[in-house]
N, C-alpha and C positions, 0 to 999 in steps of 0.2 A: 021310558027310553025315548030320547026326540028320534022321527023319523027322518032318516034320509032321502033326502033327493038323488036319488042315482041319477048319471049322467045315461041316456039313454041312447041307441048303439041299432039301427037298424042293419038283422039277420047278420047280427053276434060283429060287424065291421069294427077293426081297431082303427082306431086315430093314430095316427106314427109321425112321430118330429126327427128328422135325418137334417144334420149341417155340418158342411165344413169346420165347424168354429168348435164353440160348446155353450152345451145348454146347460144351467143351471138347474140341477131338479129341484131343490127347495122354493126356486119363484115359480117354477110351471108349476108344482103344486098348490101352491097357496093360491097362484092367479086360477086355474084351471078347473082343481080337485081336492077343493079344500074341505071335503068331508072326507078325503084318504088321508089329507096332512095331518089331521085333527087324529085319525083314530093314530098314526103313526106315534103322535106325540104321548097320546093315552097308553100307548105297549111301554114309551121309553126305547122305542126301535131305533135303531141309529143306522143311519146311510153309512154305507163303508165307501161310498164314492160320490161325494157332491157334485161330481159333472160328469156329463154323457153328451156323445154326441149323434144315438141313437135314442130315442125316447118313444115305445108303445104301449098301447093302454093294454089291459087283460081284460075281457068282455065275458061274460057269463049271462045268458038268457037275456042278452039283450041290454046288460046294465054293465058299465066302467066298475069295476073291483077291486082293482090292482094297475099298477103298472109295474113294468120290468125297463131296466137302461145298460145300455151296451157302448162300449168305447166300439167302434167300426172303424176296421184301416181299412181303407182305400187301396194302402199300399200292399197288404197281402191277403185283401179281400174277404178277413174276416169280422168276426160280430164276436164280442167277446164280453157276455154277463157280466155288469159290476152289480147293480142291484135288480131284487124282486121282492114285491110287498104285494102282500093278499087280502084284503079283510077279512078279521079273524070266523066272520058267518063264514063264510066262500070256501075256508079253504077245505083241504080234502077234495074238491072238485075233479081233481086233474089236471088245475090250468099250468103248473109250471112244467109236467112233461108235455101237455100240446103245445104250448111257446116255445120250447126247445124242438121237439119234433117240426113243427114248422120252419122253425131258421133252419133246421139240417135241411129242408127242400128247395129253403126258396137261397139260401146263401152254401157256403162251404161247410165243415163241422163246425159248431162254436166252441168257444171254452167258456169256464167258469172263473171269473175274478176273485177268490178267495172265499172259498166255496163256504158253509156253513156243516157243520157235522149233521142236521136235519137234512142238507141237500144231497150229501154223500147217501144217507138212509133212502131217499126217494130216487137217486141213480140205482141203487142194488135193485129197489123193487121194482123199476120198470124194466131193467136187466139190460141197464147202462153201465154196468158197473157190478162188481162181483168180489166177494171176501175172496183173499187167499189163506189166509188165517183167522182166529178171533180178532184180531183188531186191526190186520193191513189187508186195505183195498182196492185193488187193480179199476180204472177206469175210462171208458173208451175213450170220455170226455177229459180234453185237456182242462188242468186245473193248473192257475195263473198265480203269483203272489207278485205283487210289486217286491222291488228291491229293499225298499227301507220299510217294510215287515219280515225279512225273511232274517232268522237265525241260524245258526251251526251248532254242535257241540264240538266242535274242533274249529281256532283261530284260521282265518281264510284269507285272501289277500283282499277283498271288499263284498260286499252282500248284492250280488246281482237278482235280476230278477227269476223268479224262480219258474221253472216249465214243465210240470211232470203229469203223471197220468196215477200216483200214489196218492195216499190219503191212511192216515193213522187214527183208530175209531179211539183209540182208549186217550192219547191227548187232545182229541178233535184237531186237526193239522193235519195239510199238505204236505208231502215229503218227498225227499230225494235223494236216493246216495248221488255227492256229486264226485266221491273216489272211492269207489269201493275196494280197491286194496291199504288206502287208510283210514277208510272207513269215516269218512267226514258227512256228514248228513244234513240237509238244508231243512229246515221245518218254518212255521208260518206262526208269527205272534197269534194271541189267542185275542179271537174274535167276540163280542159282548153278548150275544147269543149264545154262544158256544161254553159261556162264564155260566150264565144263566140257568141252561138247559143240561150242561152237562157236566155241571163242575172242574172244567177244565185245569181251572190253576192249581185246585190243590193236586189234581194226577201229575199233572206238571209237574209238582215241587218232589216228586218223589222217583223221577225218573235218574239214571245214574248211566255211567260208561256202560255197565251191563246191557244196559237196553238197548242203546244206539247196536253195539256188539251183538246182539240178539237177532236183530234188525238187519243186518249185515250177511248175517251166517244163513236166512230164509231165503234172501237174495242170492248167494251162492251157492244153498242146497237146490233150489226149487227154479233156479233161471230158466230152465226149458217149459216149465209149467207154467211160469209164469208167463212169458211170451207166447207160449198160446192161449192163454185165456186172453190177453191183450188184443191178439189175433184176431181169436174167434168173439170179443165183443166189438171190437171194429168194425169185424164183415156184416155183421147183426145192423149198422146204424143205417135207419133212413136217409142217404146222402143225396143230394140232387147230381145228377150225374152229367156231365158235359161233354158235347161233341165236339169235335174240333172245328167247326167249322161256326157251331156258336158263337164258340170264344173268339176267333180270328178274323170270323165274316166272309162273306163270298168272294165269289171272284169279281165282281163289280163293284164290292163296297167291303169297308169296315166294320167290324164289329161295333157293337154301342159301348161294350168294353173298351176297344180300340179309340174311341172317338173321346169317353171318360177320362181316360190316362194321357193324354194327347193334352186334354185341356189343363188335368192336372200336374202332370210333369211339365208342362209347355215345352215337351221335345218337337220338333219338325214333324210333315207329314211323310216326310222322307224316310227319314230314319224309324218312323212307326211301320212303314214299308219294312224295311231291315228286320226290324225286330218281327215280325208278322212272319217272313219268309223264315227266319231263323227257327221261330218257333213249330213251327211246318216240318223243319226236315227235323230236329230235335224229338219232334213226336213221333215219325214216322220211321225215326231211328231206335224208337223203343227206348228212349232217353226221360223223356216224360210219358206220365199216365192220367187217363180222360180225370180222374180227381184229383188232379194236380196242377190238370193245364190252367186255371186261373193263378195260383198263386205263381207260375214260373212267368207268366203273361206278364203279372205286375212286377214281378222281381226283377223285370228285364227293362223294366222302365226308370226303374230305382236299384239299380245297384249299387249297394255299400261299396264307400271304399275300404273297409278292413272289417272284419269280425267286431259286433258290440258285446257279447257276450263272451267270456274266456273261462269259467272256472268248473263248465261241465267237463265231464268226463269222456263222455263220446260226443263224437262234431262230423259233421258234414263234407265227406271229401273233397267236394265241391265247390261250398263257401263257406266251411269251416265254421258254419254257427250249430247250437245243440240239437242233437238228437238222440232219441230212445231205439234198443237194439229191436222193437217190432214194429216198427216204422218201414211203412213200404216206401216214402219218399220223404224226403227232406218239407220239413212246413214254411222252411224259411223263402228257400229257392227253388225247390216245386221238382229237382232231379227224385226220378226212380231211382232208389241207394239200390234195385239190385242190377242194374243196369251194368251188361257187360258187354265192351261191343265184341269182345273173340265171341262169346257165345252168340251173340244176334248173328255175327258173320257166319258163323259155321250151321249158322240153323234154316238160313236163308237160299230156297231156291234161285238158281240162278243170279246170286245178289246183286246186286248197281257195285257194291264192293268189291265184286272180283272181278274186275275189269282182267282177263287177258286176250290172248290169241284165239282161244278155242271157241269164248260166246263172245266177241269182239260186236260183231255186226248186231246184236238183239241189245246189248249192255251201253254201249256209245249212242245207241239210238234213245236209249233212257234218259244218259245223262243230259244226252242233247238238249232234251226237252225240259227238263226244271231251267239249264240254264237256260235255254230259249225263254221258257216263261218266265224268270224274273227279269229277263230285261222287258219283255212284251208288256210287262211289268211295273217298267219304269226305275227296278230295283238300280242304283247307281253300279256301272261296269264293273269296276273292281269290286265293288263287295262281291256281285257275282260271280268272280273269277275266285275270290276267299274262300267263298262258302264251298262253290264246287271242290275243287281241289281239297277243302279239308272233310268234307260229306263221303266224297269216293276218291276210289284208289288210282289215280287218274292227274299227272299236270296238264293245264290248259295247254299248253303245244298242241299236244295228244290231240284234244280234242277242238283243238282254234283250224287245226286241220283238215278235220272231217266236218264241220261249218263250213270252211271256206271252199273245199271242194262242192259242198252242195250249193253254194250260195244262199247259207241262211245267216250271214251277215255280212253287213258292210258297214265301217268307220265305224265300229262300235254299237250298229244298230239292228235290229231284226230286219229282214226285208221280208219281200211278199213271198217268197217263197218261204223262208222259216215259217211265216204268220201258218201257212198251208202245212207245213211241217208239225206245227203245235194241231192244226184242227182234227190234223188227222192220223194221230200217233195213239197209242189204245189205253194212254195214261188218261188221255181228253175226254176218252169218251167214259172210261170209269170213272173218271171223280164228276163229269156229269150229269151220269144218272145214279150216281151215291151206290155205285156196285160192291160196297168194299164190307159184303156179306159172301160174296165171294170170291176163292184164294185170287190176286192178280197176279203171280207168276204165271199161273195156267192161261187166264184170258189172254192175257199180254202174245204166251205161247200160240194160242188159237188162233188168235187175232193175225199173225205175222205170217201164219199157215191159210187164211184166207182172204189174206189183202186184194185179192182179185172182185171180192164184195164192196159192200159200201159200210161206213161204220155201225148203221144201224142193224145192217142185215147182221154184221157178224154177231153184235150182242144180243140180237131176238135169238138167233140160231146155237150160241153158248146157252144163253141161259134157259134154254129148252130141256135143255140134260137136267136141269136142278125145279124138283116139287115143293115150293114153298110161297104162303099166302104173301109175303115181301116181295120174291121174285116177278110172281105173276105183277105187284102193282108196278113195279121195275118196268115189267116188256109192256104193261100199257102206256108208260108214261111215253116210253120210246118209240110205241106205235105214234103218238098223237104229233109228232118231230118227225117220224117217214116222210 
C-alpha cells in the first residue's frame, strides 16, 4: 500500500477557506488534498454538493483526514453541512460530532444538507437525535433537502425546499408532513450511499398510501411526546450563547456584526443606528431571545419582501415563513413565537407600559431616557418619536411636554441638561455596570428613594443586600469610577 503524505497540522489547527463567492471543492482537492481526492474516487463517494463557500479541513493527531463544507449565509448566520469525507483509516474517531460540536460554539445551530442514514445513526448516538419509533427520528439538528430533491406522495403545487427536524430510518429519508390533515408528506430523493448501505430503493419500491397513513396517525397520536423530546434534545445542544450587547456593540461603537452587514447590505450608517436601537427594545420587550438575537440582527438587514416558502403547514406569525410546533423562535426572523406582550405587560413591575397618573413621575422619567438616548444617539427624530410611541403606552405630546418643561430639548436636539438627565437617570448607570443580574424595577425604585447620594454610592449601597462572586466584581468595578 503506497504511503501517504498527510498534510500536517500543528496542535490539531484546521485550515478553513470562508468566501463571498464559491469554492469549488473538486479543484481545492485536487490542488490542495489530492490523496483525500484519490481515496474519494477509490469509495466511488460522490459529493452531494460541488460547491461551498465554507471549506474546513478535519485534523486528527496532527494530520488533514477529511474535510467537511458548509453553504454559510451571512444573511441568517448560519453554517449549513453539504458534505463530509473521512478517510476510511480515521473514521470512528469522533471527528464528525467534534466538527459539529464546534460550529454549535463558535457559530448558531447548523443544519445538515441532506443528511445520510449513517449520519442520522451517529445524531442518535451522541444524543442529537432520538428514535420516536423503529424507523422515525426526531432531531435537534435541522435537516435541509434542496427543492429539486424533494418528493410527495400526494401532487403539490411545486417541490420547495424542505426544513425539518424528521428523518425516516427504514427508507433512509428526511421527512415532513407538510398537511397533516391530508396527509401530504415531503421526503428526500435517495442518496447513493444510502443505495449502497442500506438498500434503500428496493424499501422504497414497496412503500404504499398505507405508510405515508401510518406515518401520519404517529404524528397525531404521539404530537405532545413528540415535542418534548424535540424540546428536550434542543435544550441538550452545545449552542454558543449571546449577549446583547455582543451582538449590537457598546455604546461607543458597533458591533463587528453590525459593521459585517453594513458592508454587506450596503445599508447607511444611519439606519444601522435604527436597526441597532430597534433591536434593543425588541429584546428588552421579551420579543427576541439571546439565541436568536443573531438571526433577527441579520433579518433586519435583509428583509424579504414576501414569504419564499408557502407550502408548509405552520408559518411564522411574523414573516410568515415555515416553522415547527417546538420552536421557541422563528429561524427565519429570530421572533420568540411565544412572545406575548398582554403577558410581558401584566408580569412587569411597574412597566415603562403602564404609563398612568398613579407611577407617572418614575415611568415618564424612563421613557425619557431611551428617547433622550436615541437622539444623544444620533438616532434620526422621527424614528425616535416612532419607536417611542409604539414601545410604550405614551404619544409624544405626553411626553414633548415633560422634555420641554425640563429643558432637555431644543429644536429637535438634546441639550446640556438632558446630556445630565441621561448621566444620571439609574437606567445609565445599570447598563453601565452590566447590573442586569439584578431585578431593575427594584434598583431603579432604590435609586429614586436615594437620589440625595451620588450614583455610585447608590449602587455600592443596593448591591450590599445581594451575596454573590458577580456582584462583588460589580462593586469593584464601581469602586475603581468613585
Amino acid at each position: 500500500m503506497e504511503k501517504i503524505n498527510y498534510l500536517s497540522r500543528e496542535n490539531n489547527t484546521q485550515k478553513v477557506y470562508l468566501t463571498e463567492s464559491t469554492i469549488n471543492i473538486e479543484d481545492l482537492l485536487n490542488t490542495n488534498y489530492q490523496y483525500i481526492m484519490d481515496s474519494i474516487k477509490e469509495e466511488n463517494f460522490i459529493l452531494k454538493s460541488e460547491e461551498c463557500n465554507l471549506f474546513k479541513e478535519l485534523v486528527y493527531e496532527n494530520k488533514v483526514v477529511g474535510f467537511c463544507s458548509y453553504d454559510f449565509s451571512r444573511e441568517f448566520m448560519t453554517a449549513a453541512l453539504n458534505n463530509i469525507y473521512v478517510l476510511p483509516e480515521f473514521r470512528g474517531k469522533g471527528l464528525f460530532i467534534r466538527e459539529l460540536e464546534k460550529t454549535m460554539a463558535e457559530h448558531n445551530k447548523p443544519s445538515i444538507i441532506e443528511p445520510t442514514h449513517f449520519l442520522i445513526e451517529l445524531l442518535i448516538k451522541y444524543g442529537y437525535a432520538k428514535k420516536i419509533n423503529e424507523n422515525i427520528v426526531a432531531s435537534a439538528i435541522e435537516l435541509i433537502v434542496p427543492g429539486e430533491h424533494v418528493i410527495t406522495n400526494k401532487k403539490v403545487l411545486k417541490e420547495e425546499e424542505l426544513s425539518t427536524h424528521f428523518y425516516d430510518l427504514n427508507i433512509s429519508s428526511s421527512i415532513h408532513l407538510l398537511d397533516m390533515d391530508k396527509c401530504i408528506v415531503a421526503y428526500s430523493l435517495p442518496l447513493n450511499d444510502d443505495i449502497i448501505r442500506y438498500d434503500c430503493i428496493e424499501k422504497r419500491s414497496e412503500i404504499t398510501d398505507e405508510y405515508f397513513n401510518e406515518i401520519q396517525e404517529l404524528f397525531l397520536k404521539k404530537e405532545d411526546e413528540i415535542l418534548k423530546t424535540l424540546v428536550e434534545l434542543e435544550e441538550n445542544l452545545p449552542l454558543k450563547e449571546y449577549s446583547l450587547e455582543e451582538v449590537i456593540g457598546s455604546e461607543d461603537e458597533l458591533s463587528h456584526y453590525i459593521e459585517t452587514l453594513i458592508d454587506d447590505a450596503h445599508v447607511t450608517y444611519a439606519k444601522a443606528l435604527k436597526i441597532r436601537e430597534q433591536l434593543k427594545d425588541e429584546y428588552e420587550a421579551g420579543m427576541v431571545l439571546n439565541e436568536s438575537l443573531l438571526i433577527r440582527l441579520a433579518y433586519l438587514f435583509h428583509v424579504p419582501e414576501e414569504p419564499t416558502l408557502i407550502t408548509h403547514d405552520e408559518t411564522c406569525p411574523y414573516c410568515e415563513m415555515p416553522i415547527d410546533s417546538h420552536d421557541r423562535y422563528c429561524h427565519y426572523c429570530g421572533i420568540n413565537l411565544d412572545y406575548n406582550p398582554d403577558e410581558v405587560e401584566n408580569n412587569l413591575i411597574n412597566s415603562i407600559n403602564q404609563f398612568s397618573d398613579e407611577n407617572n413621575a418614575e415611568d415618564i422619567r424612563y421613557i425619557a431616557y431611551k428617547f433622550l438616548k436615541m437622539i444623544y444617539e444620533k438616532i434620526d427624530f422621527e424614528y425616535a418619536v416612532f419607536m417611542t410611541e409604539n414601545n410604550f403606552n405614551i404619544t409624544f405630546k405626553s411626553l414633548e411636554k415633560y422634555l420641554k418643561e425640563n429643558s432637555y430639548i431644543e429644536n429637535e436636539k438634546i441639550t446640556s441638561k438632558g446630556i445630565d438627565f441621561l448621566n444620571n437617570h439609574p437606567l445609565y448607570y445599570y447598563e453601565k455596570y452590566h447590573m442586569d443580574i439584578v431585578d431593575y424595577t427594584k434598583f431603579e425604585s432604590y435609586y429614586w428613594q436615594n437620589s440625595d447620594l451620588t450614583g455610585e454610592e447608590i449602587c455600592l449601597r443596593f448591591l450590599d443586600e445581594y451575596d454573590d462572586e458577580y456582584i462583588d466584581e460589580i462593586k469593584e468595578e464601581i469602586k475603581k469610577n468613585s
